[in-house]
N, C-alpha and C positions, 0 to 999 in steps of 0.2 A: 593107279593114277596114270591120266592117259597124258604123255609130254611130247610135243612137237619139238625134232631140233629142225631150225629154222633151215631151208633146202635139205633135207633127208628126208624127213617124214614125221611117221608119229612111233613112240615103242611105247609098249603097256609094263610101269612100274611096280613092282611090288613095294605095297606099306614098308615089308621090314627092310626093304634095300634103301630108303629116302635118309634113315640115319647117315650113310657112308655118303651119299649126297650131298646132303648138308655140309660136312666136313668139309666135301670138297667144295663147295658154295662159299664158304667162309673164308676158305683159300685164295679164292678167285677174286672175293670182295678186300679181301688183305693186299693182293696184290694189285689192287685197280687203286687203294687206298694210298698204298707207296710210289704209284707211278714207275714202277719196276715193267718193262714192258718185256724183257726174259721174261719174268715169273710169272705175271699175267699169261702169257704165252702159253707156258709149261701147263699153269692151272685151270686154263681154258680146254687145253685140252685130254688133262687127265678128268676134269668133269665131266665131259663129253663121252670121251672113251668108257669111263664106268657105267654112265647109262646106258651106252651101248651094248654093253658087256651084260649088262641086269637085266634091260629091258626086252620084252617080248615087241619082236616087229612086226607092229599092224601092216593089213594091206593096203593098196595103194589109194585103194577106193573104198576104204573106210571112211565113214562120216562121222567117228567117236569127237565130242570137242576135244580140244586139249585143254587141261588143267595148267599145264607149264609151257611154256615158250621158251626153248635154250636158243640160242644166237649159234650162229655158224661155226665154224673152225676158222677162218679165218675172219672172225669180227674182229672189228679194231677195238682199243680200249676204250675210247668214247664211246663208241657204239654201247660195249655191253653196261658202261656206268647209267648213261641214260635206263638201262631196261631194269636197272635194279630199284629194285623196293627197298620198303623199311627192313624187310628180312632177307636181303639177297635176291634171289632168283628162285632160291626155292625156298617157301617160308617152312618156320620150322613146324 
């Protein structure tokens, strides 16, 4: 799965790493939910990091679309509630 984080780029997901994703996905949306702007924080960017950590980084001039759209590191919480779907950011 090809995921854009918004200002980085794009990394190529593997299927079986979207599980630990999600997880963290539901995190992110728990804490957008409680208005916890620590925990948001924290969740934002331990999702972030894991896709980092998983994903294979395209190059700069790839033209893959992206499938996912992650927000910045430093998005605000509005920002990312607006980009949430009925399943997060990243459906299951």
């Amino acid at each position: 799965m090809i995921v854009r984080i918004m200002g980085e780029g794009q990394l190529d997901i593997a299927p079986g790493d979207l599980t630990a994703l999600n997880k963290l996905d539901d995190e992110l949306e728990a804490a957008i939910d409680s208005g916890d702007e620590t925990r948001f924080r924290t969740a934002l960017h331990d999702l972030l990091d894991n896709a980092r950590q998983v994903g294979r980084v395209l190059p700069e001039d790839s033209l893959e679309p992206s499938e996912l759209i992650l927000p910045p590191a430093d998005a605000a919480m509005d920002e990312v509630r607006k980009m949430l779907g009925d399943e997060g950011l990243i459906p299951d």
